[in-house]
N, C-alpha and C positions, 0 to 999 in steps of 0.2 A: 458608390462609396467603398473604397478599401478596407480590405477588414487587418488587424495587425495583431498578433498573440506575442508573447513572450516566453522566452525557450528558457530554462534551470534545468539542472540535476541534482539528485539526491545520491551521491555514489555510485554516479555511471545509470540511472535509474531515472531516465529523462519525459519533462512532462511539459506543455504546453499549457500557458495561463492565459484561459480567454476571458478578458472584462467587459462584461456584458454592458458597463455603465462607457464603455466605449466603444462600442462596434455596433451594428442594425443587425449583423447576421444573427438568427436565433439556430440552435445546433440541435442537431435533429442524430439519431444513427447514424444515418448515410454521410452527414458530410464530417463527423466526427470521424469513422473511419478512415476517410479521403485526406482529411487533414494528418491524421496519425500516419500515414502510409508511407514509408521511408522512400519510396522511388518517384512516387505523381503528387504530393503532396510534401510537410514539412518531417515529419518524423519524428515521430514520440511515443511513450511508451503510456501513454494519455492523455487525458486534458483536464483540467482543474477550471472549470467555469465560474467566477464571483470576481470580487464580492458579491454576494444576493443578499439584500438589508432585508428583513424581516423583523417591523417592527424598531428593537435595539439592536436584534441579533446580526451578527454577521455568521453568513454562510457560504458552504463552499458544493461544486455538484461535483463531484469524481468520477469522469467518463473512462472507460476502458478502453483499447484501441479498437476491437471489436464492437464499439457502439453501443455496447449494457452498458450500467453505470453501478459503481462499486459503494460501499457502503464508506469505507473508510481508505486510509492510505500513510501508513507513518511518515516515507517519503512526500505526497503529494502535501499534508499539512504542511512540513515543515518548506515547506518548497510554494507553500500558497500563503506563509506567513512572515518570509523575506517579502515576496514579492507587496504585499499591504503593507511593510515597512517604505519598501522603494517607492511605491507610489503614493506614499504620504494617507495613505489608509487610517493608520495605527502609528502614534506614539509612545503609549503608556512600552511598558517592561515584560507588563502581564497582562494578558488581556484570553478568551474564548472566541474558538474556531467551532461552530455547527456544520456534523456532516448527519449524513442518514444513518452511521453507525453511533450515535451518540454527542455530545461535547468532548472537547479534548481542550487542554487548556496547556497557554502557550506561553513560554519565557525566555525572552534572547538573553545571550550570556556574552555577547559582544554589541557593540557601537552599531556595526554594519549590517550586523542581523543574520548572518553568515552559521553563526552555531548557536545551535536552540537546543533547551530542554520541553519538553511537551509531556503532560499526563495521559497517555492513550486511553484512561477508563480501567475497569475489573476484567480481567479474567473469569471465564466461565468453561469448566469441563462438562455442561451437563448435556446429555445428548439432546435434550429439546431447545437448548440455548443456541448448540452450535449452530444448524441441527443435525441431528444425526437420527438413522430412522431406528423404529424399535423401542421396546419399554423403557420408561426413563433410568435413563444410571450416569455416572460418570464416565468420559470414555478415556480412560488411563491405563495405556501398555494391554490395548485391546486387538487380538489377533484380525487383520479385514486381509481380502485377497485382494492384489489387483494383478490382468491381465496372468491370472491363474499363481499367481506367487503370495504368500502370506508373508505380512508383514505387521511388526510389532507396532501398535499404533496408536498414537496421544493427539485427542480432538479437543480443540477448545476455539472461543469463540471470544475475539477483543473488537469487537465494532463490526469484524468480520469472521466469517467461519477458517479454521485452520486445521489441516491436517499433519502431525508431526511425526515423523519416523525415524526410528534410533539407528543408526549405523554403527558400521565399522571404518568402513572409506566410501567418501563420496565424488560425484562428479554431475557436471553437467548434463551428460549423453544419461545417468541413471535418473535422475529427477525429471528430464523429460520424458525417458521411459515411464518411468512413472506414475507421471503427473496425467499423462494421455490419456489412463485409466482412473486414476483417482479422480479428477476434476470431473467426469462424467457417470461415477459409478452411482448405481442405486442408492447407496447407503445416505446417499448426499442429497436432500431434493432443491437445497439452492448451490447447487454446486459445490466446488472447496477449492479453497487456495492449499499447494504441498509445499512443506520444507524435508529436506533430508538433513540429518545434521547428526556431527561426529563431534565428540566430546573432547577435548583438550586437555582438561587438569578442572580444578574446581573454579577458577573465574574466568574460562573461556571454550567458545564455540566455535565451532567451522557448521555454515550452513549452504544448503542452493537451495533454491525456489525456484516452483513452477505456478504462475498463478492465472486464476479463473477469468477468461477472456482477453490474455494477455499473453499466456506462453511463459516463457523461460524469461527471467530478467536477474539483471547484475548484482541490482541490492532490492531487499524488501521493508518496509521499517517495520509493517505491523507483522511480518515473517522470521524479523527477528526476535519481536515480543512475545510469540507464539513458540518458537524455541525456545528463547530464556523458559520465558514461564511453563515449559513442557518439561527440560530438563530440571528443574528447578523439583518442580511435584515427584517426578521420580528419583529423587532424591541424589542424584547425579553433579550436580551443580550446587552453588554458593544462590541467595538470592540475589545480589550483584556479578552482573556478567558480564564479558566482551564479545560479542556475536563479529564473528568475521566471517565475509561475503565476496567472492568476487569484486566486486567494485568498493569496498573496504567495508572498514568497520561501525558498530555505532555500540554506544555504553548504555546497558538495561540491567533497570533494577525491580525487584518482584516486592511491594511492601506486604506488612500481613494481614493486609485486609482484600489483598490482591489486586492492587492499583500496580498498575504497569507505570514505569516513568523512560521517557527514552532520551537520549541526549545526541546530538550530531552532528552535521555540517551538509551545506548546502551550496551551490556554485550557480552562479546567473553564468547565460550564454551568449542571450543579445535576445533584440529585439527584433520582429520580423515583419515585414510589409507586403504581406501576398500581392501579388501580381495580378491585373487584372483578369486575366483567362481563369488560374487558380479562383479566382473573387467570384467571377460566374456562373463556376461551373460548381462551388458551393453553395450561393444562392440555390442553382435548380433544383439540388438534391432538399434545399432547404422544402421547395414548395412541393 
């Protein structure tokens, strides 16, 4: 039996929806890998496995292309919450998406399901929250080195750990630099997603991201929310912001109970029907 996933992006920030309630293949590392792998496989910047009913709840698994699986995903909800429109999942306007970073709760603001608002949850600077190692504190405009450079640095934690870094200019070639060290440094024992990100005026950001079993990507949602709400605490920003990203933009807003709220847009790609060689050579890795 053929297995078929479904391709979206989230601002260039593409992910793979496997419905478990339609396929036999069950996803293992290895063939989660295989599938993400742009050249032997289809190509994605993840997978998004559900719906998974539990109970009432609906939930969602966030695989990494590297085969971990991630806690949360601002792109992947919103990109697993078209898709439960499309497939007749979900009617209501509003309804709750379960990941392993929390509930996030979800609101189309069109017909098609195209642009959504979602509550990603609280912000957390505390170093045990992110986590971060060392006596408890907050970590706000905290000196850490990577790959021998020090750099000024805001940790907090929305479903997922983040590490923020204030520039002056940024680029893609410095966040990878970066990230190669920060994502594997000590300080971090479950790893960390990095933003670099340069300030504009008070309701807007430039960021890039480098994130944890994934590498360098185009847009991040909860990378942006780790921005907002970084620049936001160091008093730099408005608590309403426009975070722009390579692959565009998305609107975040910091309330002051420190509910992150994000707002965006989303694009379907098609649907895809592995081939049977692909089909078997997923099973194996399956067993």
């Amino acid at each position: 039996m053929k297995t078929t996933v479904e391709k979206y992006h989230g601002l260039g920030n593409d992910y793979l929806v496997f419905d478990p309630n339609c396929n036999r293949l069950h996803l293992s590392p290895e063939n989660v890998r295989l599938l993400c792998d742009r050249n032997f496989g289809v190509g994605a910047d993840g997978i998004l496995e559900g719906p998974i009913f539990e109970e009432e709840k609906i939930s969602v698994r966030i695989w990494n292309p590297d085969g971990s699986l991630a806690e949360n995903s601002g792109n992947g909800v919103r990109i697993f919450a078209k898709y439960l429109k499309d497939g007749g999942y979900v009617q209501k306007k509003n309804f709750t998406i379960h990941t392993a970073g929390g509930e996030v709760f979800v609101h189309y603001l069109n017909e098609e399901g195209t642009r959504l608002k979602v509550s990603m949850g609280k912000v957390s600077f505390w170093s045990d929250e992110v986590p971060v190692e060392g006596p408890r504190r907050e970590i706000v405009n905290e000196t850490m080195v990577f790959g021998r450079i020090p750099y000024p640095v805001t940790c907090l934690n929305i479903g997922n750990p983040h590490c923020v870094i204030l520039m002056d200019e940024i680029s893609k070639e410095l966040v990878c630099r970066i990230g190669a060290y920060s994502e594997h440094a000590k300080q971090f024992p479950e790893k960390i997603n990095t933003q670099i990100i340069k300030v504009l005026d008070r309701t807007h950001i430039q960021t890039e991201g480098y994130e944890r079993g994934a590498g360098y990507t185009l847009a991040s949602g909860t990378g942006c929310c780790a921005a907002a709400a970084a620049a936001c605490r160091l008093g730099l920003t408005d608590p309403k912001v426009i975070v722009q990203m390579p692959g565009g933009t998305l609107e975040i807003e910091i309330e002051e109970d420190g509910m992150v709220l994000m707002t965006g847009d989303v694009g379907y790609v098609g649907s895809m029907r592995l081939g049977s060689a692909l089909s078997e050579q997923l099973r194996t890795l399956e067993r």
